[in-house]
C-alpha positions as CSV (number, residue, x, y, z in Angstrom):
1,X,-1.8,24.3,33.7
2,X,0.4,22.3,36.2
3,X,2.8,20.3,34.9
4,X,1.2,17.2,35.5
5,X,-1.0,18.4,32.7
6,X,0.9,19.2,30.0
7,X,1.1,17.5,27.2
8,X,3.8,15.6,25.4
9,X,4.5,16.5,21.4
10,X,5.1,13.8,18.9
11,X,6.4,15.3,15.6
12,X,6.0,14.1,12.4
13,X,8.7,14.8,9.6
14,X,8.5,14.2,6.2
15,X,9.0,15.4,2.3
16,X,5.8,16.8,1.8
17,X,5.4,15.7,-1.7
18,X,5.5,12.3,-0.8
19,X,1.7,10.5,-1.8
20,X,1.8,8.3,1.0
21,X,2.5,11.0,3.9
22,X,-1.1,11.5,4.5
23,X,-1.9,8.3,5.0
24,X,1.1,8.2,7.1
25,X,-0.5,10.9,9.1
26,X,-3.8,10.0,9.2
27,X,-2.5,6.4,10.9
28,X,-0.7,8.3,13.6
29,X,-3.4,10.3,14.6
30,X,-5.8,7.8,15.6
31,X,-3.1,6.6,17.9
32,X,-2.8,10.6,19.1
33,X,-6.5,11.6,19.3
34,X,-6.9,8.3,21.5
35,X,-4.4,8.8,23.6
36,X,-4.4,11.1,26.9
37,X,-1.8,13.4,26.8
38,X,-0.3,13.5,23.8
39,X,-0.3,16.4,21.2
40,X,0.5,16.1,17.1
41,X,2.8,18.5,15.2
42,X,4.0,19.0,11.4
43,X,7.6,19.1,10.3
44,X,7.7,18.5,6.7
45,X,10.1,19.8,4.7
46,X,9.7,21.2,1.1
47,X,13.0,21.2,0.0
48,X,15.8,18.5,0.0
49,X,17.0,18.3,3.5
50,X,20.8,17.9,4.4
51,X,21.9,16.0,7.1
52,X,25.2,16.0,8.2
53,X,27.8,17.8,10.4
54,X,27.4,21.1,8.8
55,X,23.7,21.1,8.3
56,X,21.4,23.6,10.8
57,X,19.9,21.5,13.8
58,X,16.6,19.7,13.3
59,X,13.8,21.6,13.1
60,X,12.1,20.1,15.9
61,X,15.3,20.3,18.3
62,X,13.8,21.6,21.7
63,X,10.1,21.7,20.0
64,X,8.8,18.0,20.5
65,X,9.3,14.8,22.7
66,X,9.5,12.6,20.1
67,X,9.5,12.1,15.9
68,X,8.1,10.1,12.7
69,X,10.3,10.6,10.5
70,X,9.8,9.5,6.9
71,X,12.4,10.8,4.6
72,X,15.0,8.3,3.0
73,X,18.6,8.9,3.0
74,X,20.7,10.5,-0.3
75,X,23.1,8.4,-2.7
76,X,25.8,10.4,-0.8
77,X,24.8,10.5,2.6
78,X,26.1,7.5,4.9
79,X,23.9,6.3,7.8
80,X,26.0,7.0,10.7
81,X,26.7,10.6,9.4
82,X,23.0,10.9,9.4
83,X,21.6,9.5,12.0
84,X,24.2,11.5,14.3
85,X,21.9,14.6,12.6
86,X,19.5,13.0,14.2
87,X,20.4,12.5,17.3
88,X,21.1,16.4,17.6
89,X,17.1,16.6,18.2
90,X,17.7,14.8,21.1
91,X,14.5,12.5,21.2
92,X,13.8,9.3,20.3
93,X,12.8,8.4,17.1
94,X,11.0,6.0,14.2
95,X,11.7,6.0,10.8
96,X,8.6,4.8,8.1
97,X,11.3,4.3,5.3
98,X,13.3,1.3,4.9
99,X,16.7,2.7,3.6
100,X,18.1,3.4,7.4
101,X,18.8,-0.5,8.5
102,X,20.7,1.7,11.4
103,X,20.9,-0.5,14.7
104,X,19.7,2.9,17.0
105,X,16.5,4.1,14.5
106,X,13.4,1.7,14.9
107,X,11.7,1.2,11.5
108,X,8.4,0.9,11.0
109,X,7.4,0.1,7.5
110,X,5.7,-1.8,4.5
111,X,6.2,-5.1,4.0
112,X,7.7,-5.3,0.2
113,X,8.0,-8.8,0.5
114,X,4.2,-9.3,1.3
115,X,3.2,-6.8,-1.6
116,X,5.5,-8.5,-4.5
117,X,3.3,-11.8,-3.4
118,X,0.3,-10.0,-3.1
119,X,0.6,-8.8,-7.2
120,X,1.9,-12.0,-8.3
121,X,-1.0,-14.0,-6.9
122,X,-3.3,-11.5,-8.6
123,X,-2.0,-11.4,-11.9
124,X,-1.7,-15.9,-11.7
125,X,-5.6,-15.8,-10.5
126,X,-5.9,-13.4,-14.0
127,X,-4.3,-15.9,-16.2
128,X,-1.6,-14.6,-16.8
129,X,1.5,-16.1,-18.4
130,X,4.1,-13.5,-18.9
131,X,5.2,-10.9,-16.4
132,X,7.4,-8.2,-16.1
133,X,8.9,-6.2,-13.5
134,X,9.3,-2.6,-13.1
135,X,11.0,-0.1,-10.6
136,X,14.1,2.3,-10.4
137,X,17.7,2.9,-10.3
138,X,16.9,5.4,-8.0
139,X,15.9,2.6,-4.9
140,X,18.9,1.2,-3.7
141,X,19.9,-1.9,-6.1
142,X,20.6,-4.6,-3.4
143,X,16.8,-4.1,-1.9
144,X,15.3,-3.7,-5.6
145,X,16.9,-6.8,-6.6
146,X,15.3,-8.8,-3.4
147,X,12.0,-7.4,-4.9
148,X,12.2,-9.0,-7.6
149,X,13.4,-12.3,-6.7
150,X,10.2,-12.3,-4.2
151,X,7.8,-11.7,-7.3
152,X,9.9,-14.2,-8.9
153,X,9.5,-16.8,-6.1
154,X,5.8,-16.3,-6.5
155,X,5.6,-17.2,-10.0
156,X,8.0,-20.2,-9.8
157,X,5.8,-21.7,-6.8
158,X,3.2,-21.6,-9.5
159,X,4.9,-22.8,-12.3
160,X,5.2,-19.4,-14.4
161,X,8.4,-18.4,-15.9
162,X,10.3,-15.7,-14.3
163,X,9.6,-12.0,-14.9
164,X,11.4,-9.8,-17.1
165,X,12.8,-6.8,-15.0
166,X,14.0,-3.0,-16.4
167,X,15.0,-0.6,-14.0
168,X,13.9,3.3,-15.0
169,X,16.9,5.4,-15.1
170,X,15.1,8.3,-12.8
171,X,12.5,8.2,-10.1
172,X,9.0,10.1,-11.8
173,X,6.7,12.0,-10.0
174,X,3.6,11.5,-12.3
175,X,3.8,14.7,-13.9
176,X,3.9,16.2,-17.8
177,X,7.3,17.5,-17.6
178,X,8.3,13.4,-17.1
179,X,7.1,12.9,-20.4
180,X,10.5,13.5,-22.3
181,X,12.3,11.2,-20.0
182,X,10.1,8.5,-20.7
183,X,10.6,8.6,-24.4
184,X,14.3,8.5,-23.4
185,X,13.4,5.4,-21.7
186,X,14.8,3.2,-24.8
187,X,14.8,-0.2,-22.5
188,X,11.3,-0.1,-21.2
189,X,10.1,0.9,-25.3
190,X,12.2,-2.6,-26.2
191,X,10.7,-4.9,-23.5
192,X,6.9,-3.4,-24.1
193,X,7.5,-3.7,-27.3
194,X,9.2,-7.7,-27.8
195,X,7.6,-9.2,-24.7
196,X,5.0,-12.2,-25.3
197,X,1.7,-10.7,-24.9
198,X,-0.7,-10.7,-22.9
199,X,1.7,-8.7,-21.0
200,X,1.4,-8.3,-16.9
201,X,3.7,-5.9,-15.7
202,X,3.8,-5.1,-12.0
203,X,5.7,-1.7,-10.9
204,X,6.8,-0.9,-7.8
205,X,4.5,1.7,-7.2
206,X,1.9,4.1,-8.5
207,X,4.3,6.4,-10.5
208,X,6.2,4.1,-11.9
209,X,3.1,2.0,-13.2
210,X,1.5,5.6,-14.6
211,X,5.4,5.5,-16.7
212,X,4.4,2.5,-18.2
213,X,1.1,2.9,-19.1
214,X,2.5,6.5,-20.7
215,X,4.9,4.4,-22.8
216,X,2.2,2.0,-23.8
217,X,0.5,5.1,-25.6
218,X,3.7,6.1,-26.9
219,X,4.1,2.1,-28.7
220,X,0.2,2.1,-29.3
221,X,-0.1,-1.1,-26.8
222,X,-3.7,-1.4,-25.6
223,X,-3.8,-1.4,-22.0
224,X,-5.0,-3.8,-20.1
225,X,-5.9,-6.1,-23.3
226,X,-2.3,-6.0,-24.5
227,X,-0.6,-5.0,-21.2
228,X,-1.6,-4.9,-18.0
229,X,0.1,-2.5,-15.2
230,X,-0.3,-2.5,-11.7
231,X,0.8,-0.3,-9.6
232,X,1.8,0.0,-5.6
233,X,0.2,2.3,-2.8
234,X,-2.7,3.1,-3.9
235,X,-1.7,6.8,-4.2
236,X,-3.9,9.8,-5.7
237,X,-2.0,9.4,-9.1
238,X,-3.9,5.6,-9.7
239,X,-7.4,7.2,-10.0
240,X,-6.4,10.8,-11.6
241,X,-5.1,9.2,-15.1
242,X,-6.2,7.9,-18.1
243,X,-6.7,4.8,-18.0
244,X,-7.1,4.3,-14.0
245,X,-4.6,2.9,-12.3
246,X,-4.8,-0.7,-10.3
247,X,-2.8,-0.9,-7.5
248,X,-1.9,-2.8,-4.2
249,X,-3.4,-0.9,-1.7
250,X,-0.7,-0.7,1.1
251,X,-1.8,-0.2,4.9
252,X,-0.1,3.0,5.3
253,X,-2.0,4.0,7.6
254,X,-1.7,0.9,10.3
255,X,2.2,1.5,9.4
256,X,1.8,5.0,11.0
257,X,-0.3,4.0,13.6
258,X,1.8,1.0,14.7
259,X,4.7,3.6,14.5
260,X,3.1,6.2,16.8
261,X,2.4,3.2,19.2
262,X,6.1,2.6,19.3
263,X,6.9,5.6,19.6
264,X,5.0,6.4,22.5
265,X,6.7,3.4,24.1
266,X,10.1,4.5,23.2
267,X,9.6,7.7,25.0
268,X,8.2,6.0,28.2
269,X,11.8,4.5,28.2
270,X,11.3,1.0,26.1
271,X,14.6,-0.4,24.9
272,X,14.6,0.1,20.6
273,X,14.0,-3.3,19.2
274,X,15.8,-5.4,17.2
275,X,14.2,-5.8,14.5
276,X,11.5,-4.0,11.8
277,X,7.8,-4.1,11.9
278,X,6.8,-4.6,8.4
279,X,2.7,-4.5,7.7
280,X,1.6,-6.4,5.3
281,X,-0.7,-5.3,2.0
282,X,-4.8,-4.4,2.4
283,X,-5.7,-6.2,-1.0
284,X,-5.2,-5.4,-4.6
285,X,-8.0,-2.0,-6.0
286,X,-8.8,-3.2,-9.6
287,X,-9.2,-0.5,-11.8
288,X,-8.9,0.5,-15.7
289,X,-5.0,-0.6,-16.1
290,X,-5.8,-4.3,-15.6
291,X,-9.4,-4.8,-15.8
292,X,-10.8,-4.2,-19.6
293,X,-14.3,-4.2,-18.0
294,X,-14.0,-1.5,-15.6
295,X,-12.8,0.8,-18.9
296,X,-15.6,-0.6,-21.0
297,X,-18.4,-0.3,-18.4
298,X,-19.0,-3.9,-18.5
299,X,-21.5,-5.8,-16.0
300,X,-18.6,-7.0,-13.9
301,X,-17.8,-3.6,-13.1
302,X,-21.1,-2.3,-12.8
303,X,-21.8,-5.3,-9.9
304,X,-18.4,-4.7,-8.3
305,X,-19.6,-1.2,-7.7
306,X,-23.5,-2.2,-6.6
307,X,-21.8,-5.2,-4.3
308,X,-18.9,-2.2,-2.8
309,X,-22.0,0.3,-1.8
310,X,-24.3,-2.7,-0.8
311,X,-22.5,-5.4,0.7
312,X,-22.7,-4.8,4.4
313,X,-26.3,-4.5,4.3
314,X,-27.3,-8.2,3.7
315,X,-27.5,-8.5,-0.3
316,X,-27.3,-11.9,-1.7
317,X,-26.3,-12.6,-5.5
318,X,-29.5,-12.5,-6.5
319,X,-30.4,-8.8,-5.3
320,X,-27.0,-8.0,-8.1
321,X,-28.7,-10.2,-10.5
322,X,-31.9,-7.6,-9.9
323,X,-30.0,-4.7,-10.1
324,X,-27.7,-5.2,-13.2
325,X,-30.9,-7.2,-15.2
326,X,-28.8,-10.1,-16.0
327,X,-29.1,-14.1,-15.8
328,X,-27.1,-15.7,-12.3
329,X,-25.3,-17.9,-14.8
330,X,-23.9,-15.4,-17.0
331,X,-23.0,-13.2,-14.1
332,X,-21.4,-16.3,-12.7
333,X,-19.7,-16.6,-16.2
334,X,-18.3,-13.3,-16.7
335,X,-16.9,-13.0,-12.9
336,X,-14.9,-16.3,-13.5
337,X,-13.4,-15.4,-16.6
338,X,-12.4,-11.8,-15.7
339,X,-12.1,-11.8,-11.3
340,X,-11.2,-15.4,-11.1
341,X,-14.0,-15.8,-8.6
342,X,-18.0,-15.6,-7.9
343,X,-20.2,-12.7,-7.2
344,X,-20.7,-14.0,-4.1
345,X,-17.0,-14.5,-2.9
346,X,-17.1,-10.4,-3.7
347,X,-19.5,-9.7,-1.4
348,X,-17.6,-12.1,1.3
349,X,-14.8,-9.9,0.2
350,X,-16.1,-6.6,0.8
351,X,-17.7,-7.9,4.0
352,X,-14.4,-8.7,5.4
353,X,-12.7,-6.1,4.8
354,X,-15.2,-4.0,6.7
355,X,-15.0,-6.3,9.8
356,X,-11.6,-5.7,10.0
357,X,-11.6,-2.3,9.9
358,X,-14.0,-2.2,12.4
359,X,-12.4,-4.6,14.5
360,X,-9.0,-2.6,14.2
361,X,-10.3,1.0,14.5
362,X,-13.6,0.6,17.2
363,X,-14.5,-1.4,20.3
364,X,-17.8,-2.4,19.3
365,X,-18.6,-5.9,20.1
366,X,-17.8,-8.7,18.1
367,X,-21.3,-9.3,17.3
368,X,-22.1,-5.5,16.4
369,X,-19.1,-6.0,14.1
370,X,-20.8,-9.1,12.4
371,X,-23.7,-7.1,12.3
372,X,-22.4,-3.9,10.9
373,X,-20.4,-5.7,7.8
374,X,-23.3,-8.0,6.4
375,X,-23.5,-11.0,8.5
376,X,-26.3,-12.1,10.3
377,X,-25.1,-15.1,11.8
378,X,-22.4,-14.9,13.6
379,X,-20.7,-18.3,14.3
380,X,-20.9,-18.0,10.3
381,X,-19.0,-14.7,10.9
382,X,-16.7,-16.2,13.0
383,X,-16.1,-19.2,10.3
384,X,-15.2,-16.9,7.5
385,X,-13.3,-14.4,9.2
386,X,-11.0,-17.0,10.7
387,X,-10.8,-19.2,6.9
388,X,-9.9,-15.7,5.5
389,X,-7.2,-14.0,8.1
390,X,-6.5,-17.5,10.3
391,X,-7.3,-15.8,13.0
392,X,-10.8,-15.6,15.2
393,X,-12.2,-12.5,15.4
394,X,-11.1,-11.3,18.9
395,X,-7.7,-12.5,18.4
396,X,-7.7,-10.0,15.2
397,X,-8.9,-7.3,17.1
398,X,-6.1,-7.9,20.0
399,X,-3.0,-8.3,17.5
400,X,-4.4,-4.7,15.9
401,X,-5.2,-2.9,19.0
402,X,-2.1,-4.3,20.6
């Protein structure tokens, strides 16, 4: 093979029991498997990885042109000390994780910001009235705190009342042997247990929200009547417990995508920019943990599911109506009280969010697009696709594809 044809290696370097990693990974390799020239390797770790003067060299030192890196840094590890370990790979890089704020590592992340708004507005559009706030001492306190003043700045713009906030003393995986130090958890048991009820409690992500949920079984809270939890990530975790977890599906896998692209421009010789890409939320997956209907089996659930398999091949409300046996109006009925909107706005719903993924992941025409989520008129398409994102649908596609 000359050396004209060789290709590059990007690595990718992460804990690997992280939940999000593969979504991480899948992101990046649509950027990979689309672009000429570039090969895609593993270097997760399994262990805790040290990263200072007297740690081994990188693993990919001398083995790739370029890395993802998404590990965080330790309590005790300082950023210049670390990212000096770094640099001993000598290629450039991009971190996924927050934590680094170092001037020389380009972050590409999640926009925490966007998903505190994103649960508030769902819990407000449920009703709610009293919220609390969930994460760990484990993330650093200074970031956790801006968390939860952005929740908070979401409920105040809607006249709620601020959200209680406990911190959990360790960071859980979602596993039995958590159990003991969840009992231990004395704070959580005491604001479950006093809080007003109903009780909407957003954690900061999946685990976190399965802690909650565990202590609510412990107090003999009913969730979602009593409390409801909502989770972050949309991780494996939120559909393997009981109840189901509901969660705010991040876009973890445009965040490795959009860090490959960088990446790729980095090692073409692109000056690091100044500042972090943060992608915003995909939407809110309602599951057992906030929605009593999904646990009971109840007609809103049953539609949601019929209007998720059948959307995007031309249904109207009435083909639902049909299907679950039921009169429009009570349909109508039972979506406002428990969704906060029609049967029809969730087929919109579903519709859209197939359009963009089309619009973001092929290069089929605009009006195949239209065609392949539901619609079959498309300057109606283009109308509702541009109310929901503010943007037309070619301008979508160019800001994704960018």
């Amino acid at each position: 093979m000359t050396k004209q044809g060789l290709k590059r290696t990007v690595g990718f370097c992460a804990a690997a029991w992280q939940a999000s990693a593969s979504r991480w990974v899948d992101g990046a390799l649509r950027y990979v498997t689309a672009t000429p020239g570039l090969a895609f390797r593993d270097f997760s770790f399994k262990q805790d990885l040290r990263m200072d003067e007297l740690a081994p060299a990188p693993s990919w030192q001398g083995k790739a042109d370029g890395m993802i890196l998404a590990f965080g840094l330790r309590e005790d590890e300082p950023a210049d000390a670390a990212m000096r370990w770094i640099e001993r790979g000598g290629v450039p890089a991009v971190s996924l994780v927050w934590d680094w704020q170092h001037p020389q590592l380009p972050v590409v992340t999640t926009d925490f910001f966007a998903v505190m708004s994103c649960a508030a507005e769902y819990f407000i559009q449920r009703g709610f009235e009293h919220f609390a706030f969930i994460g760990t001492v484990a993330v650093d306190p200074t970031a956790m705190a801006g968390h939860h003043q952005a929740f908070n700045r979401v409920l105040a713009a809607h006249d709620r009342r601020a959200a209680l906030a406990y911190d959990l003393s360790f960071r859980p995986d979602g596993v039995q042997e958590d159990l003991e130090r969840i009992r231990a958890e004395v704070g959580l048991a005491q604001l479950l247990r006093e809080a007003p009820k109903p009780l909407a409690v957003f954690a900061l992500n999946d685990c976190q929200a399965w802690v909650v949920c565990c202590m609510c079984q412990e107090l003999g809270l009913d969730v979602p009547t009593e409390v409801a939890v909502l989770g972050s990530g949309d991780w494996p975790i939120s559909r393997c417990q009981n109840p189901t977890l509901s969660s705010v599906r991040t876009a973890a896998e445009t965040v490795g995508f959009e860090a490959m692209k960088l990446l790729h421009r980095l090692m073409d010789g692109a000056p690091v920019p100044d500042h972090p890409l943060l992608i915003g939320p995909e939407r809110v997956v309602e599951r057992e943990s906030t929605c009593a209907e999904y646990r009971g089996g109840g007609d809103v659930r049953r539609a949601v599911e019929f209007i998720r398999l059948h959307a995007c091949e031309g249904i109207k409300v009435a083909d639902v109506v049909r299907h679950l046996r039921i009169a429009r109006r009570t349909l109508d009925q039972h979506f406002a009280d428990r969704l906060g909107h029609s049967p029809a706005e969730e087929i919109r719903l579903v519709r859209l969010d197939r359009a963009r993924k089309l619009l973001a992941e092929t290069g089929l025409s605009v009006g195949r697009v239209a065609e392949l989520s539901g619609f079959r008129d498309l300057a109606l398409f283009n109308a509702r696709f541009r109310q929901r994102t503010g943007l037309v649908p070619s301008e979508f596609r160019r800001r994704e594809q960018k």
